[in-house]
C-alpha atoms as a printed R data frame, in Angstrom:
   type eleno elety resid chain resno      x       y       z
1  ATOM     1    CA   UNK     A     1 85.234 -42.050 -23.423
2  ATOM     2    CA   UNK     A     2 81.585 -40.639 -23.148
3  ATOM     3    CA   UNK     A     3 79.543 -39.901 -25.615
4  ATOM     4    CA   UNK     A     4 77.952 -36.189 -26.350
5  ATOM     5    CA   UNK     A     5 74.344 -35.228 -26.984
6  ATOM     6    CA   UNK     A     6 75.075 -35.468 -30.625
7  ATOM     7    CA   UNK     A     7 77.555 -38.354 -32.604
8  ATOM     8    CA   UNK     A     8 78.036 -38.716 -36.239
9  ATOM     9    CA   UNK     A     9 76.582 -41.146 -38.464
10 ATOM    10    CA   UNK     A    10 79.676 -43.541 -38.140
11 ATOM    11    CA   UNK     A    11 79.239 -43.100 -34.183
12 ATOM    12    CA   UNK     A    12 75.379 -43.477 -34.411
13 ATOM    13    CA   UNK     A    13 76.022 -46.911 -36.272
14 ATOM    14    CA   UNK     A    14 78.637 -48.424 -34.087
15 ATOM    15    CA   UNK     A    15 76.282 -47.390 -31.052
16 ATOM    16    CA   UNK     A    16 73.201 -49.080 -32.298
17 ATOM    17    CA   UNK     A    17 74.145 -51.211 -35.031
18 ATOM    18    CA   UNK     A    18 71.912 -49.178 -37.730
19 ATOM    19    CA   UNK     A    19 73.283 -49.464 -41.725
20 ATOM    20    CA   UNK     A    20 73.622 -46.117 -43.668
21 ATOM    21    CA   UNK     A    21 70.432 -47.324 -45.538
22 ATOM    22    CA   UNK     A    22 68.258 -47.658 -42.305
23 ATOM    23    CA   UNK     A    23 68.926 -44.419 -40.941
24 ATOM    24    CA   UNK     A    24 68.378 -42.721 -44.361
25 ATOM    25    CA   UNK     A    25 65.292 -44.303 -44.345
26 ATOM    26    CA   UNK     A    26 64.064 -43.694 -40.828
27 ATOM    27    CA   UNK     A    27 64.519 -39.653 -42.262
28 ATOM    28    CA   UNK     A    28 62.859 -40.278 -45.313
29 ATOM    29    CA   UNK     A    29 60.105 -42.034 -43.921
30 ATOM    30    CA   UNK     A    30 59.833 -38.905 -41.683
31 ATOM    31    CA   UNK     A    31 60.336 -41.375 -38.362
32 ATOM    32    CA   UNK     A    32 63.400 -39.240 -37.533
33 ATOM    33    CA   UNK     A    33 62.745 -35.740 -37.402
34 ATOM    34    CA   UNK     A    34 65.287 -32.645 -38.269
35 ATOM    35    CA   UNK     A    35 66.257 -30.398 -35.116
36 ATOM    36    CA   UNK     A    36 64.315 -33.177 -33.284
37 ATOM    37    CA   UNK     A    37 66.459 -36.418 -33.989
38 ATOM    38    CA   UNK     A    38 69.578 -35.205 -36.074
39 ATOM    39    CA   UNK     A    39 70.841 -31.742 -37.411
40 ATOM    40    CA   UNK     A    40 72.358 -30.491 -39.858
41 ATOM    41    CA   UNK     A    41 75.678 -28.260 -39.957
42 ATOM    42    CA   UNK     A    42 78.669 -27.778 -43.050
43 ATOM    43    CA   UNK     A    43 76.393 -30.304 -44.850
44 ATOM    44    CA   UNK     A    44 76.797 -33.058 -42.162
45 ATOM    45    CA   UNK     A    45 74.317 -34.842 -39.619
46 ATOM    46    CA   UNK     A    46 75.045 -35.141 -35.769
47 ATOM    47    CA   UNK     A    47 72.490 -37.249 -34.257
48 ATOM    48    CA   UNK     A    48 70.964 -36.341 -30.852
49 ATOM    49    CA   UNK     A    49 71.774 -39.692 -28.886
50 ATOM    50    CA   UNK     A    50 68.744 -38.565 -26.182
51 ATOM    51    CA   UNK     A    51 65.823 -38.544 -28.665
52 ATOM    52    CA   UNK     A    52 67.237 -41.889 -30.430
53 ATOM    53    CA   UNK     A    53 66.835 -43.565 -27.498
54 ATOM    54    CA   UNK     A    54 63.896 -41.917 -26.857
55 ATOM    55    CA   UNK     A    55 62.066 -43.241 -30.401
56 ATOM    56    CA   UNK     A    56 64.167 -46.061 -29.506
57 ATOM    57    CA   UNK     A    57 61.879 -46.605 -26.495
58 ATOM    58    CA   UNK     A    58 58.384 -45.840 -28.316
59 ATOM    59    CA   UNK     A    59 58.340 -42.476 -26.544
60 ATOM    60    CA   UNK     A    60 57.788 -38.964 -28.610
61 ATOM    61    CA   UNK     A    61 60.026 -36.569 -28.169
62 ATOM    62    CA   UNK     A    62 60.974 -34.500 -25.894
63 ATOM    63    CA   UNK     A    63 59.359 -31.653 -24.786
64 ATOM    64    CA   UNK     A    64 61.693 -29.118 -25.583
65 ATOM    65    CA   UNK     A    65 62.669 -30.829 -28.805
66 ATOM    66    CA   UNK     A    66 58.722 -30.701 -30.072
67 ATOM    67    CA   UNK     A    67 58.401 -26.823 -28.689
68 ATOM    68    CA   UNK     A    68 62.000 -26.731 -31.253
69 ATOM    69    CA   UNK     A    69 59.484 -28.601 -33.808
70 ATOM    70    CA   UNK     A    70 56.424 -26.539 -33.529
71 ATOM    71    CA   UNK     A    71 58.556 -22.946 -34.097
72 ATOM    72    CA   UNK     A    72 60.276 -24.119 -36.924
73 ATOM    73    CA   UNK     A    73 57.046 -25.335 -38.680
74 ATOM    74    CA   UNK     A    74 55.257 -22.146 -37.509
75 ATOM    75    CA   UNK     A    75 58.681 -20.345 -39.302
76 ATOM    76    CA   UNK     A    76 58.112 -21.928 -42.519
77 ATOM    77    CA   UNK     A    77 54.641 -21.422 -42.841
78 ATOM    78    CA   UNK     A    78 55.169 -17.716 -42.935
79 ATOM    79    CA   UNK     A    79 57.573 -17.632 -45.295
């Protein structure tokens, strides 16, 4: 079976070996971005596999996943 662009938190921890506690606190710590590393739908996270493995690898994000970044910071500075 292959894997999507995005798995769930059970997935992401059977893929890299992560705890609950260590990905909650790669969010809180603001290492893992939202709409960059994981979203958010019906109150659950899907994890983008890609830009894991991208911070994974000590690389920033992607570019199309910053330009994401940048608008929705832009977005909530107006409001």
């Amino acid at each position: 079976m292959t894997t999507g662009k995005y798995v769930t938190i059970a997935k992401l921890r059977e893929m890299y070996g992560f705890s609950t506690d260590a990905i909650d606190g790669k969010i809180k710590k603001r290492q893992w971005l939202q709409n960059v590393h994981f979203v958010k739908r019906n109150n659950r996270r899907f994890f983008n596999v890609a830009e894991i493995d991208r911070w994974i690898e000590g690389k920033e994000p992607s570019k199309k996943a910053s330009e994401a970044l940048k608008k929705a910071s832009q977005a909530a500075h107006i409001l």
